[in-house]
C-alpha positions in Angstrom: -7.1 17.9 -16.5 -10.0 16.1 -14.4 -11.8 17.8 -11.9 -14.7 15.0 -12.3 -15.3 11.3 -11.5 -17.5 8.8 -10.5 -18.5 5.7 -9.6 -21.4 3.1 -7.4 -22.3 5.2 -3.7 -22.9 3.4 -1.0 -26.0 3.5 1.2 -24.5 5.6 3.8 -23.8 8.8 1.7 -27.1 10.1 2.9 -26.0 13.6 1.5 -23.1 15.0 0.2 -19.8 14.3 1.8 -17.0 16.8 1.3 -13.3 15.8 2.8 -9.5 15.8 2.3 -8.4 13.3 0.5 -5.2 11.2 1.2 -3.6 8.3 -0.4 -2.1 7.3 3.0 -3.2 6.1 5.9 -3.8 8.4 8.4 -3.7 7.9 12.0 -7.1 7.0 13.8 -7.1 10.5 15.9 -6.7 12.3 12.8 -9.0 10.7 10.2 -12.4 12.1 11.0 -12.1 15.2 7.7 -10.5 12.5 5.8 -11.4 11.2 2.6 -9.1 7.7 1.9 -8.5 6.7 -1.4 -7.3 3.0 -2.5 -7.0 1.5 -6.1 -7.5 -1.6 -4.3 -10.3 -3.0 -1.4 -9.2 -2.8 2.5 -9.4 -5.9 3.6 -10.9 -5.4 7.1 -13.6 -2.8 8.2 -11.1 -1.4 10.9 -9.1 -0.1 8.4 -11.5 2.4 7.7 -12.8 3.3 10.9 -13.3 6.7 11.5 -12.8 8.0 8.1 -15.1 10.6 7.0 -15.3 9.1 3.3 -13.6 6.0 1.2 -13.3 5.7 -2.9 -11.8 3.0 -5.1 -11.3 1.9 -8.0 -12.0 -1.5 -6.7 -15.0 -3.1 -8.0 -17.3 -3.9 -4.4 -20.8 -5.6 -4.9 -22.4 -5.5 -1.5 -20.7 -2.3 -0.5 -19.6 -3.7 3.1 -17.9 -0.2 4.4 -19.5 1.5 7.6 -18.1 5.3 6.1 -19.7 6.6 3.1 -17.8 5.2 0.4 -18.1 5.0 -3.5 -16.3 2.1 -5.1 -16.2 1.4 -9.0 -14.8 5.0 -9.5 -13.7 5.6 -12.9 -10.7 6.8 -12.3 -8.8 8.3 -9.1 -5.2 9.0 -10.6 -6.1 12.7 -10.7 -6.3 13.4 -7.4 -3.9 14.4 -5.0 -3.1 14.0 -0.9 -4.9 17.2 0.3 -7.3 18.1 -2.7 -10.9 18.8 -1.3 -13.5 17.0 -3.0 -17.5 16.7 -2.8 -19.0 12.6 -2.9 -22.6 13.0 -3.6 -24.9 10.5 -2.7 -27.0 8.1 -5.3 -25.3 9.1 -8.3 -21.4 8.6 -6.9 -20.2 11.8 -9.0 -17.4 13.4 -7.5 -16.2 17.0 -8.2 -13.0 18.0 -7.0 -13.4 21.8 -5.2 -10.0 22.7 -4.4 -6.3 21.4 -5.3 -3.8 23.1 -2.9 -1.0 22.6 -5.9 -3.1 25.4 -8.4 -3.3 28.7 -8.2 -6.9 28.6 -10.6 -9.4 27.5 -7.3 -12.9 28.8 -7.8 -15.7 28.9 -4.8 -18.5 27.9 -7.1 -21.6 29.3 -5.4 -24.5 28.7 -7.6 -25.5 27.9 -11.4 -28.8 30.6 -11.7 -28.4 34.1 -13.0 -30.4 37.1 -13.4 -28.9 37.3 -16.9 -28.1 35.1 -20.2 -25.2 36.3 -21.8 -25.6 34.8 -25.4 -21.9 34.2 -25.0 -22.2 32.6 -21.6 -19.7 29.9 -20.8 -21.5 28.5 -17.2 -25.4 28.1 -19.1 -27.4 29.0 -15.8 -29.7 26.8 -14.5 -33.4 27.8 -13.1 -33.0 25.9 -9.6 -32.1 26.4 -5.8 -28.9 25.5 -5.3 -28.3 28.4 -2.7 -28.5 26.4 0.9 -26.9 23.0 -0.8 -23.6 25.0 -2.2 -23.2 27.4 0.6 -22.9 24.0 2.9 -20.5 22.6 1.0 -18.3 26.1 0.4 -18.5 26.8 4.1 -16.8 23.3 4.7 -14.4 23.6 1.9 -13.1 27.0 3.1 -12.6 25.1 6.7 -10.8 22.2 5.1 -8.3 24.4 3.7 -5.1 24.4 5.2 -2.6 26.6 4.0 -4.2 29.7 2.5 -3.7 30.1 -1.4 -2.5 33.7 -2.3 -5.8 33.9 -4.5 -9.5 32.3 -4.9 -12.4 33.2 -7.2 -16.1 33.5 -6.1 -18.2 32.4 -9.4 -21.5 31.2 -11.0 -24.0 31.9 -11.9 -24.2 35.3 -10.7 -23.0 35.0 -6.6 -25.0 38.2 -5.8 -28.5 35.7 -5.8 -27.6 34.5 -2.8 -28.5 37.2 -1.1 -27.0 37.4 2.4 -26.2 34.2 2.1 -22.7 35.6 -0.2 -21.7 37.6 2.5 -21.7 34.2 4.8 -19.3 33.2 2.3 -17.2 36.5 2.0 -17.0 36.8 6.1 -15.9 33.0 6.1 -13.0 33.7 3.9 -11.9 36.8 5.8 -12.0 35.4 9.0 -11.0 32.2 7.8 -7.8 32.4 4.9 -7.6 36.5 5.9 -4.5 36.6 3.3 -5.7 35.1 0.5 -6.7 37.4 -2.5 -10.2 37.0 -3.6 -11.7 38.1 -6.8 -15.4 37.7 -7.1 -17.4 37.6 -10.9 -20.3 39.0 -11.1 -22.9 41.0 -14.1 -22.9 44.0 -10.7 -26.6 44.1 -11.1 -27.5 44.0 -7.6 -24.7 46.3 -6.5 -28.0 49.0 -7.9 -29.5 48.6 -4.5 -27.7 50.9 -1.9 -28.2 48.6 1.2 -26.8 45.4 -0.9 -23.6 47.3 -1.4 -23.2 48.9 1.9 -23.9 45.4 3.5 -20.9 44.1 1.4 -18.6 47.4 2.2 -19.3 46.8 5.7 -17.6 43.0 5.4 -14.8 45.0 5.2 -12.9 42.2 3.6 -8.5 43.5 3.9 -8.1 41.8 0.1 -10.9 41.7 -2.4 -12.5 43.0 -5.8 -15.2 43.0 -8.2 -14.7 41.5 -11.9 -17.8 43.0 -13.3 -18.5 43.0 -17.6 -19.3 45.8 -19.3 -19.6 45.5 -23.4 -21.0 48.6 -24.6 -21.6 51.9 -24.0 -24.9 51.8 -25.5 -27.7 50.1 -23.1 -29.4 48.5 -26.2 -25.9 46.8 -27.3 -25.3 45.4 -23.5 -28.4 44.6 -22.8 -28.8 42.2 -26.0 -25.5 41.2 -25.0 -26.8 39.8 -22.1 -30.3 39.0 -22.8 -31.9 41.2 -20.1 -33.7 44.4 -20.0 -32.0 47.4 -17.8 -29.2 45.1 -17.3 -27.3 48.0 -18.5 -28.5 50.8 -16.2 -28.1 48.2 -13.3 -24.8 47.7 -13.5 -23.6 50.9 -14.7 -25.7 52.3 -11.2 -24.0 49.2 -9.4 -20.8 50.5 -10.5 -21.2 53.5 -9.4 -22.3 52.9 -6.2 -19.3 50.4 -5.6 -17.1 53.6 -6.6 -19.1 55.3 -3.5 -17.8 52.9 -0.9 -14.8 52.6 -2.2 -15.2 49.3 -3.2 -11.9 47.7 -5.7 -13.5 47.2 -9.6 -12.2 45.3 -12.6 -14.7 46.1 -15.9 -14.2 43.3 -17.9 -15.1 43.3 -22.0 -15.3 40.2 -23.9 -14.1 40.4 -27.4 -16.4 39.1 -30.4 -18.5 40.8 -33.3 -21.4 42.4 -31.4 -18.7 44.1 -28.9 -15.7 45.3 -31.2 -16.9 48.0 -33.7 -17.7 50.0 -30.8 -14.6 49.4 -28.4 -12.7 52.4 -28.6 -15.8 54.4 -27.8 -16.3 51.8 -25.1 -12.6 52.6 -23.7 -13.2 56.1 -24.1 -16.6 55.7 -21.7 -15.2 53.7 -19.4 -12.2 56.3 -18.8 -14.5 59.4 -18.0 -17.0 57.6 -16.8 -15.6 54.9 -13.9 -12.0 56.2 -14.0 -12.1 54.3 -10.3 -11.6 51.0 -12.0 -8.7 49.2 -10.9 -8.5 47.3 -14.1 -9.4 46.4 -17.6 -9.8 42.9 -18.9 -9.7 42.7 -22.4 -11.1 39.3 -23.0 -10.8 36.3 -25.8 -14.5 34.4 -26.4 -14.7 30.9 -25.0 -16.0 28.9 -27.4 -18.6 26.7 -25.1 -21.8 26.9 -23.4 -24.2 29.6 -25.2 -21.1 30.5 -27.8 -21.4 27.7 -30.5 -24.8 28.0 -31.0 -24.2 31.8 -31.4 -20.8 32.2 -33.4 -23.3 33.8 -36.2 -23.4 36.8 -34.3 -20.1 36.6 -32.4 -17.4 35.1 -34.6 -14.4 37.2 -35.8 -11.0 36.1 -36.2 -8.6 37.8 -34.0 -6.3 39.0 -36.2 -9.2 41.2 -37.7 -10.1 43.2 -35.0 -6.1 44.3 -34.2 -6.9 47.8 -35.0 -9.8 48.3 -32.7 -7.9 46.0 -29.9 -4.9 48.2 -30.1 -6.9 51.6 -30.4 -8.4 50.9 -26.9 -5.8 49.4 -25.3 -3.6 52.7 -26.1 -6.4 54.9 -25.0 -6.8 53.7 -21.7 -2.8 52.8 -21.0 -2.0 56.4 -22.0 -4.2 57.9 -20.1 -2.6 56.0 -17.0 -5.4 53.0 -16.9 -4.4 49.2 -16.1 -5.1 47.2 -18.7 -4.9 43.8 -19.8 -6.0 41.3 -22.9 -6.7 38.0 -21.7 -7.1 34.9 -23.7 -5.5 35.3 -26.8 -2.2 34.0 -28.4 0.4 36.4 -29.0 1.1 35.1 -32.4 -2.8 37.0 -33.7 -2.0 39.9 -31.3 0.5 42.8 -32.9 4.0 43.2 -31.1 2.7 46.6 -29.6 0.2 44.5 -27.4 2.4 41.5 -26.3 3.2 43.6 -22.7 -0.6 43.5 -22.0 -1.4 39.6 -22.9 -1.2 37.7 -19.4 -1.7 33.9 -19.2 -5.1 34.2 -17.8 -6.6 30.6 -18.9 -7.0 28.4 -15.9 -4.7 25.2 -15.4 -7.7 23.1 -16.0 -8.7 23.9 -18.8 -5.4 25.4 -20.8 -3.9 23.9 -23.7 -2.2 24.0 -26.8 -2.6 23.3 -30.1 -0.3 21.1 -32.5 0.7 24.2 -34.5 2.4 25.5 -31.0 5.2 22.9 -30.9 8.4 24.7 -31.6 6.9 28.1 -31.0 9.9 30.6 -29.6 7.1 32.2 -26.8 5.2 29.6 -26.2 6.1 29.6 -22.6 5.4 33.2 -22.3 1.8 32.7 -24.3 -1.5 32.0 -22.5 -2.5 29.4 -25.2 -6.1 28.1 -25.6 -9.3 26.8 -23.9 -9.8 23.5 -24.7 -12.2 23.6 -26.2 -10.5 25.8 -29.1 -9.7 22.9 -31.0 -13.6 23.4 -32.5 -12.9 27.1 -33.6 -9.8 29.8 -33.1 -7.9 31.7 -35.9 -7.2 30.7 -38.6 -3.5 32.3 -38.6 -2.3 30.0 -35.4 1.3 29.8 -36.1 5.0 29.3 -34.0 7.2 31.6 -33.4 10.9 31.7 -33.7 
């Protein structure tokens, strides 16, 4: 699935331009948050007047439109009436932000982190992004019209913006105050006592933590993640969360530096932050930081059943919510299939050839799509 295009910007895009899109024409009083799209070239200026935005397909050499348009765009079909997008100016690219059809939205609010997870999916980058994305997620939270029963906050790590996030967070309270949101983070900045409160005292009605935790040894973690005291951060960030009674998923993601120690790590994370709402178990992703790291991280799914199953019994017995997330229920044993949700996003979720006649394969969460470069080598349908 596309969330990406892009094509020749026009002179008038003077920074970036984010808008609802509609294949229709809309009516003049109605068009000024309107993005129009056309595989082919209006013929006369007026028919554009008082759009906020115009792409197509059409090839344009003098780029005639008053509105910021982009014309050449490689290819429009994926978008649909109502899906929020982002033109940016010079280069044409154009993301899509939000597709009211999907339940797998993200508010995207920066690419640096304070960490560098050697299994990291989103690489960070090392610029300021802050002021530029916060624009452009305050208007996309406006442009939404029906509120979605869930959206994700996600990075880079969100907590770098400061007091900037909670601009964000009060937007979508005040703003879409019934939609579920879920906000990733490492939880290293939830530490400071003031940061936390501050974010407590949003008082958001609907809204938790997904925070990672892969060892209950600081020296593990904190290779994990590349970063000194990352480990003694977040486990303090926890804790203070737990203080103001703030909703926490720990989340552990599954590969060879993580595994030998899970059951001890379940066991920890039982005494030690029995607040947690929930535990995601989690397959590796096999992109950004990954491939150049599978050394270190590889191990077949089907190998590490025993210490999968250990921990999830411990912490379901012992009345803990628990979950295993991106893996196919054909590696996983029949005693785990009731914790193994569909948890890979619409965008990037497929499956593989070996799938095609599988008796579950509705019920299975399948692959990233990137899988098709590494997964198990005991992919196989069920009857």
């Amino acid at each position: 699935m596309k969330l990406t295009t892009g094509g020749a910007a026009n002179s008038r895009i003077k920074s970036p331009v984010v808008g609802r899109v509609s294949w229709e024409p809309v009516d003049p009083g109605n068009r000024g948050e309107v993005v129009f799209l056309s595989k082919d070239t209006p013929h006369a200026e007026i028919d554009l007047a008082g759009y906020r935005g115009f792409m197509t397909e059409a090839k344009v050499g003098s780029h005639p439109y008053s509105v910021p348009s982009i014309c050449s765009v490689q290819e429009l079909g994926h978008l649909r009436t109502g899906d929020i997008v982002a033109m940016e100016p010079e280069s044409g690219f154009v993301r899509t932000l939000y597709r009211p059809d999907s339940d797998d939205n993200v508010v995207f609010v920066t690419e640096r982190c304070n960490s560098n997870c050697l299994m990291c999916s989103q690489p960070p980058r090392d610029r300021d992004d802050t002021d530029a994305l916060l624009h452009r997620n305050l208007e996309m939270i406006r442009l939404i019209k029906d509120a979605p029963s869930r959206l994700v906050i996600t990075g880079g790590e969100p907590t770098l913006l400061g007091q900037r996030l909670f601009t964000i967070i009060s937007a979508l309270r005040d703003t879409l105050p019934t939609t579920y949101v879920h906000m990733l983070t490492n939880g290293r900045m939830f530490a400071w006592p003031s940061y936390t409160a501050g974010l407590a005292g949003l008082k958001h009605p609907d809204f938790m933590l997904g925070i990672p935790l892969y060892s209950s040894d600081s020296t593990t973690h904190d290779y994990v993640v590349q970063a000194r005291g990352a480990y003694d951060q977040t486990v303090l960030g926890l804790q203070q969360l737990a203080r103001y009674d703030m909703r926490v998923e720990i989340r552990v993601v599954l590969h060879g530096l993580t595994i030998g120690h899970l059951r001890e790590l379940a066991e920890y994370i039982f005494r030690n932050f029995p607040f947690a709402e929930h535990i995601a178990l989690m397959g590796l992703e096999n992109i950004g930081y990954a491939p150049r790291n599978m050394d270190k991280l590889w191990i077949d799914p089907l190998d590490y059943q025993d210490e999968l199953e250990s921990a999830v019994e411990l912490l379901s017995t012992r009345g803990m919510r628990v979950s295993i997330y991106n893996h196919q229920l054909c590696v996983l044993r029949r005693s785990l299939w009731k914790f193994a949700r569909k948890s890979i996003s619409d965008w990037k979720n497929i499956y593989l050839d070996a799938c095609n006649g599988c008796g579950v394969r509705n019920e299975c969460g399948g692959f990233f799509q990137w899988a098709t470069k590494l997964h198990s080598a005991h992919i196989h349908a069920l009857s």
